[in-house]
N, C-alpha and C positions, 0 to 999 in steps of 0.2 A: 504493500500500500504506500510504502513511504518512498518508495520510486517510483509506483503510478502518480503519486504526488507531485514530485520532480519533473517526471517528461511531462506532463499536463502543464504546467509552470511554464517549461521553458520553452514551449513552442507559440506561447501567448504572451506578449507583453504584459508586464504586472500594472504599468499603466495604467493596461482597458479594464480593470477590475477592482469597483471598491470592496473593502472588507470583506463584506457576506458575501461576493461571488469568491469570490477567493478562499474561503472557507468549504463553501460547497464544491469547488474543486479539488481541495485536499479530502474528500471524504469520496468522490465519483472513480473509480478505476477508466482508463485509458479505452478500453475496448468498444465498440459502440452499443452491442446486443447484452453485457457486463453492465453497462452505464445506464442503460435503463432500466436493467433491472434493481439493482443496488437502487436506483431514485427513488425507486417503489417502497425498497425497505428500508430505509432513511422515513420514507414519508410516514411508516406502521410505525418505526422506532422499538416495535418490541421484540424482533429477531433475534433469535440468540448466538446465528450467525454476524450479525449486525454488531454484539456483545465481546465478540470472539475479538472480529476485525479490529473495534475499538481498543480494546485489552491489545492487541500485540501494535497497533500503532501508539500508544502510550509508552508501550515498555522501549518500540523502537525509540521515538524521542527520548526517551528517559536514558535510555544506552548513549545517544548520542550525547546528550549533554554530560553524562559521566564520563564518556571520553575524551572529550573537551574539555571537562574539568581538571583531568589528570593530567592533559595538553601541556595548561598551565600552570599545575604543580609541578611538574620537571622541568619548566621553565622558570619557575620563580627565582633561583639563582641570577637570570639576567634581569630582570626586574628592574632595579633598582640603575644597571647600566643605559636601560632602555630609556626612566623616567627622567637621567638625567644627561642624553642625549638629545630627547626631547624640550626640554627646559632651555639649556640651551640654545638650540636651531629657535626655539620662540624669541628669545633675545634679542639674536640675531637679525631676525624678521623685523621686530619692532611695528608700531602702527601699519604700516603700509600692509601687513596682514588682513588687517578687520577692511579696508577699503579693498583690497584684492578680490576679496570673497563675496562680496557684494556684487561687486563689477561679475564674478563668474554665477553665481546665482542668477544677474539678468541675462545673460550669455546661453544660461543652460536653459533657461525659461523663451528664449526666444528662437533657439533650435530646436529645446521640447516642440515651441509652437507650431514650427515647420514640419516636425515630423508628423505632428496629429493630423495636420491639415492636409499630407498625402495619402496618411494612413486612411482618413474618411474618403479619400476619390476612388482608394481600391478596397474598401472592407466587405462592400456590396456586391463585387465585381465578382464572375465563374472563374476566375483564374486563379483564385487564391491571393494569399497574403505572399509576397515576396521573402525570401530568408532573410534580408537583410533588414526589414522591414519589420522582423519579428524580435531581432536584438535593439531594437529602442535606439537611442542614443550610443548607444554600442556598438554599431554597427558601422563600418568603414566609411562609408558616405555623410553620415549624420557627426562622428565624430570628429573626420577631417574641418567639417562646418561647423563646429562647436571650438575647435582648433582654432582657426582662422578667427573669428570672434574673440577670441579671450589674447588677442594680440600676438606681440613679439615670443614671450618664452613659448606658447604652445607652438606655435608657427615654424621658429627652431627645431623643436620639437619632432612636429609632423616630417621637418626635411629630414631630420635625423634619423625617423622611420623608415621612410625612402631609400636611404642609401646605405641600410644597415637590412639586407634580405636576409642575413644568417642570425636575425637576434627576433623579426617578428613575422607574423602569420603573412603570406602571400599576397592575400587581399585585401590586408592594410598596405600595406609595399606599395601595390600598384596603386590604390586610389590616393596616398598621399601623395605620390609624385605629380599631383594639382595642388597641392601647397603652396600656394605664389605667395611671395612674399612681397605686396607692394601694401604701400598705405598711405595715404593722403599725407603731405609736406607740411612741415611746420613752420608756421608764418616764420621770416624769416629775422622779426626782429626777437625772438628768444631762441634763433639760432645766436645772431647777435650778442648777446647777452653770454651765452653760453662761450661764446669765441674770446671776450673780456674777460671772463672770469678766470680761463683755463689758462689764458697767455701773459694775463696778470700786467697789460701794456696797452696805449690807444691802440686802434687796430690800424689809424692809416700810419699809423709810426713800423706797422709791419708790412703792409697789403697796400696797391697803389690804388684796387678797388676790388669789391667782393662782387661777383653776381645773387641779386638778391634771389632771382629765378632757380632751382633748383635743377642740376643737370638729371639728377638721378633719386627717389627716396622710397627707402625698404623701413619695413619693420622698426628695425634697429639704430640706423644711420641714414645724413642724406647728408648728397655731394653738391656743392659748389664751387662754379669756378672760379679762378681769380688770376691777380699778377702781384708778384712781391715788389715791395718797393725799391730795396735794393738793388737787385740784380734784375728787374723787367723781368723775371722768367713768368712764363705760363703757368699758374699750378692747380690745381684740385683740392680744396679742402673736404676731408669726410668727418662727420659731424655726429657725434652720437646724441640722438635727440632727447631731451630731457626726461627726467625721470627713470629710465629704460633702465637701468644700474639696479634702481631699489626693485623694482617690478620683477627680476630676474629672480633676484635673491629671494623676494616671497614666494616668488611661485614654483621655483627650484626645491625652497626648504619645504615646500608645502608637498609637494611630492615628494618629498624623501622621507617625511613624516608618514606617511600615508606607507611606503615601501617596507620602512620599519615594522609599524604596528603588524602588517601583514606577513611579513615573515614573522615575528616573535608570537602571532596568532596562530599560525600555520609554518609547522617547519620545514615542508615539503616545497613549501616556495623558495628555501634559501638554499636548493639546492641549485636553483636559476640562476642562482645570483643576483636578483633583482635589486639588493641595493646598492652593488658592486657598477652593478649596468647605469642605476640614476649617478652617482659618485661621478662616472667618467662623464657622461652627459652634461651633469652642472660643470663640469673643468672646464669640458669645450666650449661650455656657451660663455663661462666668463673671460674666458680666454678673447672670445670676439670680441666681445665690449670693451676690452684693452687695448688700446692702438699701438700700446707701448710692444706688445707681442705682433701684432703687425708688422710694424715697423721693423723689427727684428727680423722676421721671416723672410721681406722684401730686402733687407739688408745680404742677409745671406745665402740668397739665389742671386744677387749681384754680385757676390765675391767669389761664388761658385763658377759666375759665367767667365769670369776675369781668370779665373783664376784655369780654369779649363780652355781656354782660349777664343772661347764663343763670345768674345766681349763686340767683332765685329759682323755677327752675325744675330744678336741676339740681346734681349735689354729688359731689365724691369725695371722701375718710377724710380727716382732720385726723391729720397724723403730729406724733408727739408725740417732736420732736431728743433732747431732753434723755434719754431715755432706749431711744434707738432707735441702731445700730452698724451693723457691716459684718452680723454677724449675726444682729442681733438689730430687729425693726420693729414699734414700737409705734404703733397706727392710731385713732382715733375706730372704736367700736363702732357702725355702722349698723343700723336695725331696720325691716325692712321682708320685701318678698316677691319674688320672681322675675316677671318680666313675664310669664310661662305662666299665671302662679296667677290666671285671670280673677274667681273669686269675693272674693280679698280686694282687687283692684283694684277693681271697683263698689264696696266697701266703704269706700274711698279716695277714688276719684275720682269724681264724675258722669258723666267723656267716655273711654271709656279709650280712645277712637279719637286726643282731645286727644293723651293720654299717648306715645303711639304716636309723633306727630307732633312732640314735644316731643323724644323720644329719637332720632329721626333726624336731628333741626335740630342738636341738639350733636354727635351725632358727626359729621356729614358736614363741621360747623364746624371740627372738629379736624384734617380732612384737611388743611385748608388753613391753619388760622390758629393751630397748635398744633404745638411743636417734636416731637409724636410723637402718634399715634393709638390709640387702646386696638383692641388685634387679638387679641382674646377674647374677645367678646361675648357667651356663651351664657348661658344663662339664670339658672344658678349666679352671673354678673357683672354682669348690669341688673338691679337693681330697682328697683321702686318702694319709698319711701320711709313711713315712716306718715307725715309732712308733706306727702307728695301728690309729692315731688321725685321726677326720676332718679337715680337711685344705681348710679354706674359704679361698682367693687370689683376688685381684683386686675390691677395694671398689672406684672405680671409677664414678659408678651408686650406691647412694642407694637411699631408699626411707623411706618419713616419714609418720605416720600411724593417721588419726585422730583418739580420741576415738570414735567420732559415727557413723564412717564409721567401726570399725573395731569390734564394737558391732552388726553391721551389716552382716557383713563379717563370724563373728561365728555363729550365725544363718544359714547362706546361706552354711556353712561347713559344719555344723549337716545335714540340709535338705537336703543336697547333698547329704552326705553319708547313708543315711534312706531313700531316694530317693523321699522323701515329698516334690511334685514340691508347693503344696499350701502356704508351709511356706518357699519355694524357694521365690516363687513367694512375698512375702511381705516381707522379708529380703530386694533383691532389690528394693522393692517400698521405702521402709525405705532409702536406701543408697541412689538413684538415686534423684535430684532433678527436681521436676517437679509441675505445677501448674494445673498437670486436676487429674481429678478424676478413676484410675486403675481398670480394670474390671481383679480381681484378679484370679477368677476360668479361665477364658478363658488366661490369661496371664502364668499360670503354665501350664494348656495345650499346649499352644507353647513351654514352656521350655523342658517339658516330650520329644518331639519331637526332640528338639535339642541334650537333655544330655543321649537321649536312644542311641546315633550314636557312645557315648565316647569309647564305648567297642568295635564299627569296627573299630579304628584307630587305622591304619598299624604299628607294630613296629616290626621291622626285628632283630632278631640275630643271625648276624654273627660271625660265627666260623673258623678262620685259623687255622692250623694245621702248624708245621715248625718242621724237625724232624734235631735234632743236634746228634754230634757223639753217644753221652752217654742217649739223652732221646730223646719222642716228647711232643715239647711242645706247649699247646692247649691254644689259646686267645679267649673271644669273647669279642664281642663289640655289643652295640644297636644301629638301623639306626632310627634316631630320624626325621618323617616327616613334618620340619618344617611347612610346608605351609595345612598339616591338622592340626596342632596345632591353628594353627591362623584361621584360615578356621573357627574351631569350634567357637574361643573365637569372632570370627566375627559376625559369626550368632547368636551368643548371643547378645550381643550390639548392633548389626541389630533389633531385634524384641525387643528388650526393647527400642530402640528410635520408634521404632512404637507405644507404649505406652506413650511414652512424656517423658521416664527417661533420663537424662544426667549424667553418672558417673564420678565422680572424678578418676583424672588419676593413682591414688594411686591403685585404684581397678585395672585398668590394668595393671599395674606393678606386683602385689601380684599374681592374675591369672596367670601371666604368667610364674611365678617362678611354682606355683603349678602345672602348665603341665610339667613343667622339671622334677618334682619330682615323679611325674605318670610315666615317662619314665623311670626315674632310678629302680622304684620300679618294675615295669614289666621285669628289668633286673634281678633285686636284689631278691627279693621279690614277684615272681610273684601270690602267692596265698596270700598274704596281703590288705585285704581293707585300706590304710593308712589315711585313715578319720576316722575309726571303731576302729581299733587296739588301746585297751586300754595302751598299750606302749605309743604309741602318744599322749605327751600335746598337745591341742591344745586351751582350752578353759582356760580365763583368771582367772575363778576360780581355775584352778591347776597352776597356773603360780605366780610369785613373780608381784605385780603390778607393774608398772613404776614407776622409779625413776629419777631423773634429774642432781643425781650426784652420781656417787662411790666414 
């Protein structure tokens, strides 16, 4: 009874059911021709079958909560660690707690509202209730939009679901990779304000002038252009918009809080890891809100390029100390175009297959010989340069590379490009951690299966024409399908956790850049294998090893 209870529950929103229906669901068994009859003796009440059932769903509740009880009496020993790691993280938090919760209260009341309001156009309807439709707010669609609503930290959040396929369920994966991250600019005079405070000096004693217009604004930060006074250079300020600091930290501690109690509730969940997983989560995100860690990063993929030789084939922003903070990053202005934009590259360069070629050599150099790798690569973040250069932009994501994942990793590139699913197949068993034993030949036949489909994904090039007084002039551009990108790198990590592999999220990051670079190259390059092409370092014996300092 007490699991005809359950699946009854959980195929209906608790929702749609006040009290008393909800009661008489825990008392109805699941079956249809069972359910009416049971209604009938519910309705007599004097059944001694009726007696029975009662009696042993008593005693089941009665077991359950005795073993919950004991739960927490072999837990009491942490107790007291718990109450006063809790205590703390409130501290921390301070007021901006009690306004946080408010603000997500309306959030969840206003995509509650959304959902009841689709849920009434199909409740009626012969098709049934949709699955996802039956998890409430739970459900990948409704939560990514509860996400989105509750600002910056959820937002973060949902990317981080996104590009982490080995840590959640599939169809959260794919539907947050609609997590856009935009959100209306902030007038520009408490950017203002924010630009005094940080730099602690008049601003035209820095800046010749600010654009009050905003180039760019996310979540988190928004960009403006400008010029120094000093030196006339061109630069970019990026702005981290007010408040976003405190906002982080409630809503970080507020889910960590929540992580705790749940593991110290249930110990089965810290088998997950699940506070180990928020811990790294809040690192990264404060990490972003520091420009001073920025700045760093951009710092040394410049001393990487100089220092590798690629200083004249290759560039990222000149940050400008003197008037850049924890808030506040002032960048060299780059001017150039998106590696999509094939028409202003021939305008550029002679070779854009060169180009191609040049922009894989550096980043694949930074796996190895660079304290961090840019793990953003999309098209918004490569360009080309008008001086012909690569132009890396936004080291706001990067990633960092173990050796024996990425000893790994070269392997699984060779085999990839040779198309050796066998020694595919043991690359991953090497990278992925797991404790059973890999049935390697049937494990590469699944792969063969997956990585045979690389070559039907769709990429569209589009070609505008715009004809001006004196010429016409031809652009194209590649339609890049995100959600087969992922799709694929899905099914991959699908069938290797059927095998027991678990990959480190570094793996997913790296993949993921290397499907942007299959895009551009089917732009650029479209008769280029760029795993094959002896142009291409990719292996650590052609590369300078790592080093820890320039």
């Amino acid at each position: 009874m007490a699991a005809a209870a359950r699946g009854a529950v959980a195929r209906t929103p608790l929702l749609l059911h006040p009290p008393h229906h909800r009661r008489l669901l825990a008392q109805v068994p699941c079956g249809r021709g069972d359910s009416q009859r049971m209604g009938r003796r519910i309705i007599g009440a004097g059944s001694r079958d009726t007696k029975r059932r009662v009696g042993v769903r008593v005693f089941a509740r009665y077991t359950q909560a005795q073993d919950f009880s004991t739960r927490l009496q072999d837990r009491a020993d942490e107790l007291p660690k718990l109450v006063e790691d809790l205590l703390q993280t409130s501290i921390s938090t301070g007021p901006r707690g009690a306004f946080r919760m408010a603000q997500g209260i309306q959030a969840v009341l206003g995509v509650g509202g959304e959902w009841l309001n689709d849920f009434s156009k199909i409740a009626n309807t012969s098709a049934g209730i949709p699955a996802q439709m039956r998890l409430g707010l739970l459900s990948p669609l409704y939560l990514r939009r509860l996400f989105e609503r509750m600002g910056a930290t959820y937002i973060k959040l949902g990317q981080f679901i996104a590009s982490a396929p080995t840590l959640f369920p599939a169809e959260y994966v794919e539907e947050f990779q609609n997590c856009f991250d935009k959100a209306p600019a902030v007038p520009y005079n408490e950017i203002e304000s924010i630009l005094r405070e940080e730099l602690q000096q008049p601003l035209d004693s820095v800046y010749e002038y600010i654009d009050p217009v905003p180039i760019a604004s996310a979540s988190i930060a928004q960009v403006h252009g400008a010029r120094l006074k000093s030196s006339q250079k061109d630069v970019v300020i990026k702005v981290l918009k007010p408040g976003i600091e405190d906002t982080l930290v409630a809503d970080l501690n507020f889910i960590y809080v929540v992580a705790r109690i749940l593991e110290f509730l249930n110990p089965e969940i810290q088998r997950t890891s699940l506070v180990g997983i928020v811990k790294d989560i809040k690192e990264s995100m404060l990490e972003e809100v520091d420009f001073r860690k920025e700045a760093t990063n951009i710092e040394a993929f410049q001393r990487y390029i100089e220092a590798m030789g690629f200083d004249r084939q290759a560039k990222a922003p000149f940050v400008y100390r003197h008037c850049s903070t924890k808030r506040v990053l002032t960048m060299e202005r780059l001017y150039g175009g998106p590696l999509t934009d094939l028409d202003s590259i021939r305008s550029l360069v002679p070779d854009p297959e060169l180009t191609l070629v040049t922009a894989l050599n550096v980043w694949f150099g930074s796996l190895i010989s660079c304290e961090s790798f840019h793990a953003d690569v999309h098209a918004g973040n490569l360009w080309l340069l008008r001086d012909g250069r690569i132009g890396f932009l936004d080291f706001g994501i990067v990633g960092r590379i173990s050796p024996r994942t990425w000893a790994a990793m070269e392997v699984f590139l060779a085999s990839f490009a040779t198309e050796d699913y066998d020694a595919m197949a043991s690359a991953l068993s090497e990278m992925g951690a797991t404790g059973k034993d890999i049935n390697v030949n049937e494990f590469a036949k699944d792969l063969e299966k997956i990585f045979s489909s690389i070559q039907d994904l769709d990429t569209e090039v589009i070609v505008a024409t715009a004809r001006t007084p004196d010429a016409t002039a031809v652009s194209a551009n590649v339609v890049v399908d995100e959600r087969q990108m992922n799709a694929l790198f899905l099914d991959l990590v699908r069938v290797s956790e059927s095998y027991g592999l678990k990959f480190p999220r570094e793996f997913a990051l790296l993949m993921k850049q290397l499907l942007y670079f299959d895009r551009y190259t089917r732009l650029l390059a479209p008769s280029m294998n760029m795993l094959r092409d002896e142009r291409v370092n990719i292996s650590s014996r052609q590369q300078t090893r790592r080093v820890d300092r320039f």
